[in-house]
C-alpha positions in Angstrom: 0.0 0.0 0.0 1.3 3.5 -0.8 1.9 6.2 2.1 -1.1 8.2 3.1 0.9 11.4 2.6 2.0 13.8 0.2 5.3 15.3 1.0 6.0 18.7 -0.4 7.7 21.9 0.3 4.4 23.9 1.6 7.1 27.5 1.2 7.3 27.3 -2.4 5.5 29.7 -5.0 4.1 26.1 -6.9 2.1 24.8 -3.6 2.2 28.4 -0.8 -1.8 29.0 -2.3 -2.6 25.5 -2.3 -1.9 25.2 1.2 -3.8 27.8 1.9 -6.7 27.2 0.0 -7.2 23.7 2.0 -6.7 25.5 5.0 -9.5 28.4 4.3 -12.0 25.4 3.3 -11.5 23.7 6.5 -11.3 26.5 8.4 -14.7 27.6 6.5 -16.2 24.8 7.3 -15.4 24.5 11.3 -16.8 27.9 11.5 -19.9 26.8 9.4 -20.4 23.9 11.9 -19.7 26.4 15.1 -21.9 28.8 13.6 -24.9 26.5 13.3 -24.2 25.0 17.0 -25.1 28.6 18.0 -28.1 29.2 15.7 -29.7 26.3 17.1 -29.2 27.1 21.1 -30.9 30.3 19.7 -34.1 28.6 19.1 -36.9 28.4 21.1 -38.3 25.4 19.9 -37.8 22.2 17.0 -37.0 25.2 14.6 -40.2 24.1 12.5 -42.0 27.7 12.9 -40.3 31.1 12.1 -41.9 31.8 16.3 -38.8 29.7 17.2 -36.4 32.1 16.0 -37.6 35.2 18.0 -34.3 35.6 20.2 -32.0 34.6 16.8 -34.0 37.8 15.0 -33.2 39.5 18.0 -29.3 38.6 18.4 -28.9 38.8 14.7 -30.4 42.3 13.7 -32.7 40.6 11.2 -35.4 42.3 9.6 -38.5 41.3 7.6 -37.1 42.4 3.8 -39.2 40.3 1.6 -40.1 37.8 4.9 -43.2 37.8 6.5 -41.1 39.0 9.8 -37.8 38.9 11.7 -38.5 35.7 12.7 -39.2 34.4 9.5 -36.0 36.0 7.8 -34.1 34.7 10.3 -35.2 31.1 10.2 -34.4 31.5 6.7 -31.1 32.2 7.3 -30.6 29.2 9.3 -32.7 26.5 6.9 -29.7 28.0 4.3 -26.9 27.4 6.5 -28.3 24.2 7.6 -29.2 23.0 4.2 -25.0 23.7 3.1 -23.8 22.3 6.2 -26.0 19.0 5.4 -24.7 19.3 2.1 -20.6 19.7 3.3 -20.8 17.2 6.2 -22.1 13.8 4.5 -19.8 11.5 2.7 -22.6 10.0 0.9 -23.1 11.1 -2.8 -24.9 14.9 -2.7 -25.7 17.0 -5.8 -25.3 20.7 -5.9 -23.4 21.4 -3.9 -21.6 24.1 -4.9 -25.2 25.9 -6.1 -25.8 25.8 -2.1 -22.7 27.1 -1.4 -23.5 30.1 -4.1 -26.9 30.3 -2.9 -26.5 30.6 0.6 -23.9 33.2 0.1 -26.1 35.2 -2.2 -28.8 35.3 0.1 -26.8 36.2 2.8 -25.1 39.6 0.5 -22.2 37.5 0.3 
């Protein structure tokens, strides 16, 4: 069997943004996961009804924009992050991915 590593000089021009790109998409993603964690001890509630977002709203700054309310908006915000995370944290086979990714940025002015 071959080694499990790749062994490289991590300094040089050829592989210095390679590095770092791996490290922003893990880093991106621990803070996706942390970021979640928190969304959810925001709710009051399964998270089913945009009610159970009230203190998220709150915390957050959201406002209503094209929701029916805060709550609502901001219980979109977390069905978008949730719906990526799902998407980034399964090893089974997942399609669009990187449309969620897009998405959940856009909605979010990113």
């Amino acid at each position: 069997m071959a080694a499990g590593i790749i062994k490289y000089d991590r300094n040089s021009d050829a592989m210095r943004n390679k590095v770092r790109a791996l490290q922003m998409i893990l880093e991106g993603f621990e803070l996706l996961e942390r970021q979640r964690a928190i969304d959810i001890q925001y709710r009051d509630g399964d998270g089913s009804q945009a009610a159970h977002y009230d203190l998220l709203a709150a915390a957050g700054g959201f406002q209503a924009g094209d929701y029916a309310d805060a709550n609502a908006a901001a219980k979109a915000s977390f069905d978008e992050l949730d719906s990526l995370y799902a998407k980034l944290s399964t090893n089974a086979s997942v399609s669009s991915v990187n449309a969620a990714m897009y998405q959940a940025a856009a909605k979010h002015g990113v």
